[in-house]
N, C-alpha and C positions, 0 to 999 in steps of 0.2 A: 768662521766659528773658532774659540780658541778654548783652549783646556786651560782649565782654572787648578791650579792649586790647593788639594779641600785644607779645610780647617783641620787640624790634629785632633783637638776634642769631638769633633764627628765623626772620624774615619775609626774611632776607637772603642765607638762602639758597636759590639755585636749583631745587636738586632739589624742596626743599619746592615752589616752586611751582607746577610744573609735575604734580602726582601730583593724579591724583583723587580724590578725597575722595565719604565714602558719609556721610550724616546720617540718624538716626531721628529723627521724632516723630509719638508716637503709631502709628496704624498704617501708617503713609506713610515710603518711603526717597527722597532726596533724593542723586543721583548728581552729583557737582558736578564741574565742569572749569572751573580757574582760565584764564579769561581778561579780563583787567580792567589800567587802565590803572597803572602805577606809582605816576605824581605826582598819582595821588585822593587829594582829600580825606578821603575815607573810609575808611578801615581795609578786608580781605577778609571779616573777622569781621562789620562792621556791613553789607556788603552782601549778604552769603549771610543773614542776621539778614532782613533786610529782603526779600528775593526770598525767602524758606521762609514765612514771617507772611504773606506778599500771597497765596502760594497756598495757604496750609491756610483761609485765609478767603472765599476762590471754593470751600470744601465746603459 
């Protein structure tokens, strides 16, 4: 799985970010609540990437 790059006009808007998000893999759902700081470095894609991979690897 690779972390995508979002679009600028989508990440810019509010509503998107504030809405929970649900993730499968495998047999595991990952209920996400965006909180995280704006001016990161990181994209939301490559830190929910990185926090899903850290826990399916503690199975």
């Amino acid at each position: 799985m690779q972390a995508k790059k979002p679009n600028p006009e989508k990440t810019k808007n509010p509503e998107m970010l504030t809405l929970d998000s649900t993730y499968r893999i495998g047999n595991r759902s990952f209920i996400v609540e965006p909180v995280f700081k704006e001016e990161s470095s990181q994209t939301l894609g490559e830190v929910l990437l990185r926090l899903m991979k850290s826990e399916s690897e503690k199975l």
